[in-house]
VMD Tcl script that builds the backbone (N, CA, C; Angstrom):
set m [mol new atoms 408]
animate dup $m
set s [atomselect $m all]
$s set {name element resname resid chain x y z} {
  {N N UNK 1 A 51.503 4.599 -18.232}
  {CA C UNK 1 A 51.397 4.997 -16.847}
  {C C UNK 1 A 50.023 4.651 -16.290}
  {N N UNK 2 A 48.829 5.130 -17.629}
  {CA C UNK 2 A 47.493 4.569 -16.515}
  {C C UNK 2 A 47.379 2.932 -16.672}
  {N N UNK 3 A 47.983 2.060 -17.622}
  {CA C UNK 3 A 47.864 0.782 -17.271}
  {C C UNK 3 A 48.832 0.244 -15.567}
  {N N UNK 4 A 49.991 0.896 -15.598}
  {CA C UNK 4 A 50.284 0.345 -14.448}
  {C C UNK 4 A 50.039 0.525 -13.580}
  {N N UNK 5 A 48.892 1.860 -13.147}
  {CA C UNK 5 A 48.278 2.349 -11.929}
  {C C UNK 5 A 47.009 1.422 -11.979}
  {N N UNK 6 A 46.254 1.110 -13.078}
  {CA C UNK 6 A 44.888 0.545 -13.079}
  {C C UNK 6 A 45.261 -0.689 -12.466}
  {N N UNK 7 A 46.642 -1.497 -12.943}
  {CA C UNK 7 A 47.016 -2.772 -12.605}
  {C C UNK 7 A 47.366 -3.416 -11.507}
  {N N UNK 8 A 47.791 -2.372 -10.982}
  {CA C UNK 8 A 48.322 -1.975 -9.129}
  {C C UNK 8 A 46.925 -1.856 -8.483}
  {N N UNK 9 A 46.297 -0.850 -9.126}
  {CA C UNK 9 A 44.998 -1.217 -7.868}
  {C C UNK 9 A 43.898 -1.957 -7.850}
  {N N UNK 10 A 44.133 -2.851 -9.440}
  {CA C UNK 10 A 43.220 -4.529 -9.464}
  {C C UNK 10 A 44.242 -4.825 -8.789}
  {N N UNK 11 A 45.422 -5.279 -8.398}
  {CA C UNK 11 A 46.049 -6.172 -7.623}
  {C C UNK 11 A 46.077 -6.109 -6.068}
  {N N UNK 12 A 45.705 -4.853 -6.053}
  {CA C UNK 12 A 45.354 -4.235 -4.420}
  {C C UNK 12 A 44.007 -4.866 -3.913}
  {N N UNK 13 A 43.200 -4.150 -4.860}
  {CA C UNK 13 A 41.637 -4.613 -4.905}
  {C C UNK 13 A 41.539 -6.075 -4.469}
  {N N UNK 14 A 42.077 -6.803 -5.362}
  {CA C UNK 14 A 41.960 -8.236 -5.106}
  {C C UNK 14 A 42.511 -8.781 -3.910}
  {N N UNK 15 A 43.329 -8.236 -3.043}
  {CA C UNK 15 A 44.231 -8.678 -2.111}
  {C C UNK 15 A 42.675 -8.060 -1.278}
  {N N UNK 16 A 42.436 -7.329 -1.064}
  {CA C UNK 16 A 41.621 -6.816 -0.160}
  {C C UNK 16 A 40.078 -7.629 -0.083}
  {N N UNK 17 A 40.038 -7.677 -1.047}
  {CA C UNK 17 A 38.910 -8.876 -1.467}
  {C C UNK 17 A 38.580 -10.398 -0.890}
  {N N UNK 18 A 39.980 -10.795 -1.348}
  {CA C UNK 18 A 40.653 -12.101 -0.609}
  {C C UNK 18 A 40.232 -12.275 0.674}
  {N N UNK 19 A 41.051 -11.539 1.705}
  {CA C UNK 19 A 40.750 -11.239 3.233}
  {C C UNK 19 A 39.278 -12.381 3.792}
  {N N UNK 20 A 39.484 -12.966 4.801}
  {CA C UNK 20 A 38.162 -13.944 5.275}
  {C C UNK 20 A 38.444 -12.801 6.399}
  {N N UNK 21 A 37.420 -12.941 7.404}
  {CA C UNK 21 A 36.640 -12.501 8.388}
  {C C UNK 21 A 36.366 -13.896 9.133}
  {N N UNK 22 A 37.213 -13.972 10.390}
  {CA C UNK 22 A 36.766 -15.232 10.815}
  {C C UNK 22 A 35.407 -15.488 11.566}
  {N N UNK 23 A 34.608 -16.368 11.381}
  {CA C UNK 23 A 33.483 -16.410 11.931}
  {C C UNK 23 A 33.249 -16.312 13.631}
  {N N UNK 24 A 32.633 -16.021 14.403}
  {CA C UNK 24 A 32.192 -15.666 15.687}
  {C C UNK 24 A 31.412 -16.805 16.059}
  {N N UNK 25 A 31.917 -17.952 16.818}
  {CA C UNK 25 A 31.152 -18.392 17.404}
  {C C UNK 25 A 31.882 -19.694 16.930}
  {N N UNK 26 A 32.784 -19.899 15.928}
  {CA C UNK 26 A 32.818 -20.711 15.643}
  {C C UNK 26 A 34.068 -21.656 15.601}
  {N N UNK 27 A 34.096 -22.014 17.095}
  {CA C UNK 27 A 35.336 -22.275 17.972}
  {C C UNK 27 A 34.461 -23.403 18.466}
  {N N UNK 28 A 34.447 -24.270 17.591}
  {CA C UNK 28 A 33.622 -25.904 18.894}
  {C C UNK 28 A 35.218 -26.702 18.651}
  {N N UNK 29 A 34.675 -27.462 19.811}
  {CA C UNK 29 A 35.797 -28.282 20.458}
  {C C UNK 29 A 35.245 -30.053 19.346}
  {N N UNK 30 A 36.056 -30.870 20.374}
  {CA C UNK 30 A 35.436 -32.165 19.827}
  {C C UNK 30 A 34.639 -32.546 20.103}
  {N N UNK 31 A 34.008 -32.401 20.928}
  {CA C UNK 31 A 32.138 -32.747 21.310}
  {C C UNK 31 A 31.271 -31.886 20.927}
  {N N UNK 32 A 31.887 -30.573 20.195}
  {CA C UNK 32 A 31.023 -29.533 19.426}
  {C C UNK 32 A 30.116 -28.656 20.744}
  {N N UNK 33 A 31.362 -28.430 21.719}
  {CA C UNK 33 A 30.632 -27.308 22.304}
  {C C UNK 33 A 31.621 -26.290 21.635}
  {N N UNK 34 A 30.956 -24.824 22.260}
  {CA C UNK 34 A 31.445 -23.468 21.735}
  {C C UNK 34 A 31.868 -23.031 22.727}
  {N N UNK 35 A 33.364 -22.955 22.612}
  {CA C UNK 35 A 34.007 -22.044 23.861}
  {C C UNK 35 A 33.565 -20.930 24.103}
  {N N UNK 36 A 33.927 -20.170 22.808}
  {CA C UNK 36 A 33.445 -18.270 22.744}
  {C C UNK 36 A 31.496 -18.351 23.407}
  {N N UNK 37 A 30.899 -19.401 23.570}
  {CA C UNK 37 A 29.984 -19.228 23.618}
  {C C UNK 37 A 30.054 -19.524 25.777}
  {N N UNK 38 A 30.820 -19.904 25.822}
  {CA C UNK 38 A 30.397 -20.371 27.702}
  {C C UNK 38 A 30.468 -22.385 27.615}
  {N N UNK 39 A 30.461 -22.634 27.021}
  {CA C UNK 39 A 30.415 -23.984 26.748}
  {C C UNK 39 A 31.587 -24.925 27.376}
  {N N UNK 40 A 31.295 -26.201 27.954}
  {CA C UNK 40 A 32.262 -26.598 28.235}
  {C C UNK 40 A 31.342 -27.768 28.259}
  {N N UNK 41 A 32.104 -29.175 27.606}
  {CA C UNK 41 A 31.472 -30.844 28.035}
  {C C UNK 41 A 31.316 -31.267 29.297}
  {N N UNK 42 A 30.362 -32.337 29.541}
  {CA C UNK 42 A 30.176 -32.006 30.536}
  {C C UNK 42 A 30.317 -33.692 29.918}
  {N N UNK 43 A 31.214 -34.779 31.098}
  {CA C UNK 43 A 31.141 -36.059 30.946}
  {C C UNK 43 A 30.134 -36.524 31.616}
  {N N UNK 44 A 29.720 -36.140 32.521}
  {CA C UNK 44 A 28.463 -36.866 33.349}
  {C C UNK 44 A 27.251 -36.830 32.414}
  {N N UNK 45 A 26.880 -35.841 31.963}
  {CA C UNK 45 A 25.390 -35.910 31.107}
  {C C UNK 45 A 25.429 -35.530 29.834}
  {N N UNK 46 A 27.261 -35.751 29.165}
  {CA C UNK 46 A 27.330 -36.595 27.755}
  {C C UNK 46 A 26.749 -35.365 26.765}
  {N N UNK 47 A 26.740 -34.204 27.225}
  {CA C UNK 47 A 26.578 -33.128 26.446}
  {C C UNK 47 A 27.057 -31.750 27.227}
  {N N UNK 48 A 26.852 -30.361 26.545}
  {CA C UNK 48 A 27.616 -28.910 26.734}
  {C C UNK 48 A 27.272 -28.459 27.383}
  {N N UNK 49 A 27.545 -27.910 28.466}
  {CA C UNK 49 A 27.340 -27.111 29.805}
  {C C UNK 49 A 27.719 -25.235 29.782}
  {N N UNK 50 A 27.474 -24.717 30.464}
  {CA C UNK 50 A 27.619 -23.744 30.780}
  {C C UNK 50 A 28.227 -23.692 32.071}
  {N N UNK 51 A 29.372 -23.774 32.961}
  {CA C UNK 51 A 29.585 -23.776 33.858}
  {C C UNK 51 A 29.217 -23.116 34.880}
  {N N UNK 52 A 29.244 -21.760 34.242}
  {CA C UNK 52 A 28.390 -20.540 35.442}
  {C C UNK 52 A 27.086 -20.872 35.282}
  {N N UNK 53 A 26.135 -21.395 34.880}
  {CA C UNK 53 A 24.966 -21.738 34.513}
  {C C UNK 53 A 24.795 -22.819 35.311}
  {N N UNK 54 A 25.454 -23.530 36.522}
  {CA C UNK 54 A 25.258 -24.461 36.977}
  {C C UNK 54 A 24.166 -23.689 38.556}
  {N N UNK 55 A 24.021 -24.752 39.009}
  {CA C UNK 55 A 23.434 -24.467 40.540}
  {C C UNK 55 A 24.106 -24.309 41.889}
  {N N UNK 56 A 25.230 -25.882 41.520}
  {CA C UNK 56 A 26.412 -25.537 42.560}
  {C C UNK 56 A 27.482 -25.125 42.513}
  {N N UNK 57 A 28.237 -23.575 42.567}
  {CA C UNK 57 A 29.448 -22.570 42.220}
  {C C UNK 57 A 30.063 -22.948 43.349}
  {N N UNK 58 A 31.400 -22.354 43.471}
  {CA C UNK 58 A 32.082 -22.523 44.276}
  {C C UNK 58 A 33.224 -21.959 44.257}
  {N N UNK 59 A 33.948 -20.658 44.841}
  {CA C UNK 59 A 34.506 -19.814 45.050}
  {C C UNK 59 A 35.776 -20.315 45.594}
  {N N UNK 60 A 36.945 -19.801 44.707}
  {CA C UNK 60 A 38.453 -20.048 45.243}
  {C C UNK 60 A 38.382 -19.310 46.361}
  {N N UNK 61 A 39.220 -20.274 47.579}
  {CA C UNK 61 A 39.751 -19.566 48.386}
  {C C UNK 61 A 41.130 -19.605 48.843}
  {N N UNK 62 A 41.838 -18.671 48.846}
  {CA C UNK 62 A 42.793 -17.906 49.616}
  {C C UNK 62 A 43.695 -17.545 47.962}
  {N N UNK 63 A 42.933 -17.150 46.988}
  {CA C UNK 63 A 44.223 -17.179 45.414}
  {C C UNK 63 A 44.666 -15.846 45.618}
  {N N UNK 64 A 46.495 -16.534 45.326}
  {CA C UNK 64 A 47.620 -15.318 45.396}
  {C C UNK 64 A 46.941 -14.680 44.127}
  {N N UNK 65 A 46.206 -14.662 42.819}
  {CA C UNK 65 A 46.638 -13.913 41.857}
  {C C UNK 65 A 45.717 -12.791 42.070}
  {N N UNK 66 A 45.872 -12.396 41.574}
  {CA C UNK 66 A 45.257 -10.691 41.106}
  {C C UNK 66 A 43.360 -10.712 40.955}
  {N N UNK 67 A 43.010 -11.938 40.732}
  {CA C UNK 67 A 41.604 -12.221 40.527}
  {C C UNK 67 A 40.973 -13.702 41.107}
  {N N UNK 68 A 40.146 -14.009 41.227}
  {CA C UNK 68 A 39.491 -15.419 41.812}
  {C C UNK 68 A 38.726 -15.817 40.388}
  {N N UNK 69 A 39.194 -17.305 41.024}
  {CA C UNK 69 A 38.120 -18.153 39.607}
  {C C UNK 69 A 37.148 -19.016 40.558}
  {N N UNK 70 A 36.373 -19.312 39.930}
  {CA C UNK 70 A 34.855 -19.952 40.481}
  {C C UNK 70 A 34.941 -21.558 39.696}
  {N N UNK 71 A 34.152 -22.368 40.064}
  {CA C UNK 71 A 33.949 -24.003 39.561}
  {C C UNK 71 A 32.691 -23.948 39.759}
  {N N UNK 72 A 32.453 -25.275 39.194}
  {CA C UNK 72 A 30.846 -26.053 39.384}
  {C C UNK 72 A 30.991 -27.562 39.475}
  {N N UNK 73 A 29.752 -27.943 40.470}
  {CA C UNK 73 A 30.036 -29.189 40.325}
  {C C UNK 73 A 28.272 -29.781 39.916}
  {N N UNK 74 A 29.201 -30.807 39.136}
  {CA C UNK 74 A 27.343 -31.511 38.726}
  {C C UNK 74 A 27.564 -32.878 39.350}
  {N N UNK 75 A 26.284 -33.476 39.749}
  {CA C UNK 75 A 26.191 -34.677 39.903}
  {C C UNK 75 A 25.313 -35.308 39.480}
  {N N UNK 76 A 26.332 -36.890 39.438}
  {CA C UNK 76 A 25.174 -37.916 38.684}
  {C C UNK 76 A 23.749 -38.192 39.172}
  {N N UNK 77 A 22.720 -38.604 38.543}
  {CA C UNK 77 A 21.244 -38.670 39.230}
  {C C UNK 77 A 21.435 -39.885 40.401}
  {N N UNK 78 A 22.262 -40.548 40.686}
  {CA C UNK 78 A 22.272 -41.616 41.533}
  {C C UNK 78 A 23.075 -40.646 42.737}
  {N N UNK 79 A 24.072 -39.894 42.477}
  {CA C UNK 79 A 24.869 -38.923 43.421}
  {C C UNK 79 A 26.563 -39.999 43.682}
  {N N UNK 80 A 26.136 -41.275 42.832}
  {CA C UNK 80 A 27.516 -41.603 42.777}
  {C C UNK 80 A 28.922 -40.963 42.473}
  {N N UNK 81 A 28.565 -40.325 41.566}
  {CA C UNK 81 A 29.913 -39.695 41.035}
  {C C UNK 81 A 29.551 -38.286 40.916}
  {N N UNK 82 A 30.413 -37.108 40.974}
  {CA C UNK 82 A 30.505 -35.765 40.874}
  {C C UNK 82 A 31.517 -35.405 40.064}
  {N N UNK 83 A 31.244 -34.303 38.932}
  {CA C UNK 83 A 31.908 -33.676 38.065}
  {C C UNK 83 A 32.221 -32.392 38.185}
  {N N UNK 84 A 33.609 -31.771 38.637}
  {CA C UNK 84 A 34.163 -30.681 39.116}
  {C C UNK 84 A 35.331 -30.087 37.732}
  {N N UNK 85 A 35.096 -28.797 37.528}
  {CA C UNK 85 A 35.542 -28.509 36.556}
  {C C UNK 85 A 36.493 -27.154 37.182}
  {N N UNK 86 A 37.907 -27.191 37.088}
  {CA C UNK 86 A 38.837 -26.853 37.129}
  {C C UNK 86 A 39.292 -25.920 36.552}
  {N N UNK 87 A 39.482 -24.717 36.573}
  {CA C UNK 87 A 39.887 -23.515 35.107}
  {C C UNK 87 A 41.802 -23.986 35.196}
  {N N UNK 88 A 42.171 -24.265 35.868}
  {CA C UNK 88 A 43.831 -23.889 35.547}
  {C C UNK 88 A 44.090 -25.862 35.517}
  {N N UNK 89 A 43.064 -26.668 35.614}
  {CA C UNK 89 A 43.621 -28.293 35.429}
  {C C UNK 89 A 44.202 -28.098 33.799}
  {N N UNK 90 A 45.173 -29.591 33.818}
  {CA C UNK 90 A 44.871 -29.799 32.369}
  {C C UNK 90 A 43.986 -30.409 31.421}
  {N N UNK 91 A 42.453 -31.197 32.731}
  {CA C UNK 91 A 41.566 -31.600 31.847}
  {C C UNK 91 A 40.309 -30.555 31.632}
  {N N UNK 92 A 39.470 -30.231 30.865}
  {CA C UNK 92 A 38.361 -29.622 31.677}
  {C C UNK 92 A 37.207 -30.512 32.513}
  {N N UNK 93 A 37.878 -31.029 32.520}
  {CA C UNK 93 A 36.487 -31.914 33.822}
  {C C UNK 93 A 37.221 -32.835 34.849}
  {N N UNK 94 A 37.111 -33.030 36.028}
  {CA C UNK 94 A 37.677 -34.404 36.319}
  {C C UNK 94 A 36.515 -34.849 37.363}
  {N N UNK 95 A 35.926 -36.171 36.947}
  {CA C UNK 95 A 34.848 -37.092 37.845}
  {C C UNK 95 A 35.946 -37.714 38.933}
  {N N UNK 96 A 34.797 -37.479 40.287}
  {CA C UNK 96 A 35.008 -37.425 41.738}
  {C C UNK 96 A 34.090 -38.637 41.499}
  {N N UNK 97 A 34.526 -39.772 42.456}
  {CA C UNK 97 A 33.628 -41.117 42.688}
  {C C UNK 97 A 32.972 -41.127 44.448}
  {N N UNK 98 A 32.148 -41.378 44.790}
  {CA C UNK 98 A 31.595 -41.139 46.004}
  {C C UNK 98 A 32.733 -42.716 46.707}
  {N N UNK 99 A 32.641 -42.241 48.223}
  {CA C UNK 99 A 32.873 -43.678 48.782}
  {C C UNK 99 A 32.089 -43.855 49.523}
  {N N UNK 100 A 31.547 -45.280 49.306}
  {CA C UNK 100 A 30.932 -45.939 49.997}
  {C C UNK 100 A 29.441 -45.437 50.112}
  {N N UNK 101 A 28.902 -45.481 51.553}
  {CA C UNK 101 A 27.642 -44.014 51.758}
  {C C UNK 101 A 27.760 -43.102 52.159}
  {N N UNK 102 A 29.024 -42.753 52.455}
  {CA C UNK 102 A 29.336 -41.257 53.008}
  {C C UNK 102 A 29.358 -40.488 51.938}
  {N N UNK 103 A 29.158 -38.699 52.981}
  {CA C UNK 103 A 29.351 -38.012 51.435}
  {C C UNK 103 A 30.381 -37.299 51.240}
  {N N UNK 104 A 31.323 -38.359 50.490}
  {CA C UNK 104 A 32.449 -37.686 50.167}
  {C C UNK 104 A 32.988 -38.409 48.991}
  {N N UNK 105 A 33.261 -37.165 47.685}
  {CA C UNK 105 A 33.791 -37.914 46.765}
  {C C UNK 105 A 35.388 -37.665 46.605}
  {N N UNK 106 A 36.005 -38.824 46.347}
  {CA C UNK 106 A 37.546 -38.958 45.779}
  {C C UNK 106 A 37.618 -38.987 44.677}
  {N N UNK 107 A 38.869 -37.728 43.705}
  {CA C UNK 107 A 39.305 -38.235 41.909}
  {C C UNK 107 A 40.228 -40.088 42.360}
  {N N UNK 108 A 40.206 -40.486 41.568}
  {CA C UNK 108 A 40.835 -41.508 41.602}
  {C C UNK 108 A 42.430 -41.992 41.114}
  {N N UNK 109 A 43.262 -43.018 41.422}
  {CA C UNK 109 A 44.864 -43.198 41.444}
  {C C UNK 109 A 45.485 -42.029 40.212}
  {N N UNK 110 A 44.498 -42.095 38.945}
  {CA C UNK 110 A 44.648 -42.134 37.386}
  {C C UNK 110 A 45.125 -40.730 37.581}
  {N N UNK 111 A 44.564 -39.760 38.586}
  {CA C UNK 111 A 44.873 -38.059 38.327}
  {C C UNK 111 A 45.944 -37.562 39.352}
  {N N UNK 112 A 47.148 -37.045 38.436}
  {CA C UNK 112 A 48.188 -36.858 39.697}
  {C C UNK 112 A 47.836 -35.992 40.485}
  {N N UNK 113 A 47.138 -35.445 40.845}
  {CA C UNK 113 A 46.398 -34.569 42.259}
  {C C UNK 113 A 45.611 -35.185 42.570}
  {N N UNK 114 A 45.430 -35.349 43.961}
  {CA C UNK 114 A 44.106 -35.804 44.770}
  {C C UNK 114 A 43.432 -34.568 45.434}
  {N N UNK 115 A 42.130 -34.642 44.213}
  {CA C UNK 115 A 41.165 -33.857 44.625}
  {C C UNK 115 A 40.151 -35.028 45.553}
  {N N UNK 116 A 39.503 -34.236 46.306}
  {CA C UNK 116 A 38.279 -34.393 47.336}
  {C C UNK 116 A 36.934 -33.418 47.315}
  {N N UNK 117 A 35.563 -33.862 46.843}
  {CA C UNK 117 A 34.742 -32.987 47.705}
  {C C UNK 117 A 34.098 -33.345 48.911}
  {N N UNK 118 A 33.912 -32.542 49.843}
  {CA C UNK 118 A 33.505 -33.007 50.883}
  {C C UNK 118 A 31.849 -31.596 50.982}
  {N N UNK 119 A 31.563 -31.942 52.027}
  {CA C UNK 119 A 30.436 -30.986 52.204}
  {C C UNK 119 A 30.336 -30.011 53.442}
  {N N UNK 120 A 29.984 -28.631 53.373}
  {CA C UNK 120 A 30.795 -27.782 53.939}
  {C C UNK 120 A 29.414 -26.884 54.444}
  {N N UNK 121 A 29.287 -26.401 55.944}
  {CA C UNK 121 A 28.182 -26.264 56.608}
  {C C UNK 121 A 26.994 -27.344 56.109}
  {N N UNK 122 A 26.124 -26.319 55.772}
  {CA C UNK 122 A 24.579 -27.230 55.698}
  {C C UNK 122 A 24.347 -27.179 54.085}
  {N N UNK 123 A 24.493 -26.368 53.078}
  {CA C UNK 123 A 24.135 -26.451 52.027}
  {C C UNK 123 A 25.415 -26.425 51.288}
  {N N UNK 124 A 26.662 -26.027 51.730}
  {CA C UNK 124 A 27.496 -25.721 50.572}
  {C C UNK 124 A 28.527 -26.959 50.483}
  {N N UNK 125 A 29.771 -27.149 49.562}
  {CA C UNK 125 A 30.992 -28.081 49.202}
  {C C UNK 125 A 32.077 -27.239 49.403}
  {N N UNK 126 A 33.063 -28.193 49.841}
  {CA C UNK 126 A 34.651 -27.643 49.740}
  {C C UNK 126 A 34.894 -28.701 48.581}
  {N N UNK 127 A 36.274 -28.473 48.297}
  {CA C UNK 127 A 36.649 -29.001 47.238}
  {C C UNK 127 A 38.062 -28.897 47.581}
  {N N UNK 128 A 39.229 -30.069 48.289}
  {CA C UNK 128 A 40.646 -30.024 48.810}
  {C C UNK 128 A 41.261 -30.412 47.917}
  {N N UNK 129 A 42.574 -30.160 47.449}
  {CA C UNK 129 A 43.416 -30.512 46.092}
  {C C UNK 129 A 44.583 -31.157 47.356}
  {N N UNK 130 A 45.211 -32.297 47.374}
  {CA C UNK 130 A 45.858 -32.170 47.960}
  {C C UNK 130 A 45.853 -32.167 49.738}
  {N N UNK 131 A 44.558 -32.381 50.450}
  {CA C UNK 131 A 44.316 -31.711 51.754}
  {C C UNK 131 A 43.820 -30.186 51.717}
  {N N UNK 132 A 43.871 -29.852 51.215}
  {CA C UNK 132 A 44.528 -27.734 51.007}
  {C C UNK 132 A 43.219 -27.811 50.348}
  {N N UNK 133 A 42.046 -26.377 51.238}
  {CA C UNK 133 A 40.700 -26.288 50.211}
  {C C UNK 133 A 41.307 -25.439 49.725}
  {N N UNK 134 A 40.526 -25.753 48.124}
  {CA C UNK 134 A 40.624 -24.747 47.029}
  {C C UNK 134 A 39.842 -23.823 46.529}
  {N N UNK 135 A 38.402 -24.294 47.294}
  {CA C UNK 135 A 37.502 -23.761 46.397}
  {C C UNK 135 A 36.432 -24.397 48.025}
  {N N UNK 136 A 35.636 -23.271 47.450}
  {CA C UNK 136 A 34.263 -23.414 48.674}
  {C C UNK 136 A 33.206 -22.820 48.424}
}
mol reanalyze $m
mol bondsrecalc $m
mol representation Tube
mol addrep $m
């Protein structure tokens, strides 16, 4: 009787032992940012961003759901192209190309939505999916 109780609770013991603890933090993607950390790639400057950590935010407007999500946009040092990051797209990033010298950037044929940023009073961006702003 005490061998099969001793034997039962090395076999317990060991099961309990076993057990991993998954690590914290340690959720990188393929460019080796850390989600759990705020991280997101950033294609324009080829390394990990913080999205809320950006300068230019930009506030959904008019969302049916229960809460609002926010974006950022970065731009290239020339201001050719702009990188707008999307919480409900299926990419996390999609680059906006400027036209011409105006300031307004278009996603291009390749993304089945046509996003637009345009520039909105004196300091801020809209951002139209479609015509329809999404974000301001």
């Amino acid at each position: 009787m005490k061998k099969t109780i001793l034997l039962g609770a090395m076999f317990i013991a060991s099961l309990v032992f076993a057990q991993k603890t998954p690590v914290v933090g340690g959720d990188k993607d393929i460019h080796g940012c850390k989600g759990s950390a705020g991280y997101t790639y950033s294609q324009l400057r080829n390394d990990c961003v913080r999205v809320f950590e950006q300068k230019i935010k930009l506030k959904e407007v008019n969302s049916d759901k229960g809460y609002t999500t926010s974006t950022a946009v970065i731009f290239s040092k020339n201001m050719s192209k702009a990188e707008i990051f999307i919480p409900d797209g299926s990419a996390n990033s999609i680059i906006l190309d400027r036209q011409g010298k105006s300031k307004i950037w278009k996603s291009g044929k390749h993304i089945k939505d046509s996003y637009v940023l345009v520039p909105y009073k004196k300091t801020g961006y809209q951002i139209k999916k479609d015509n329809v702003v999404i974000y301001q």
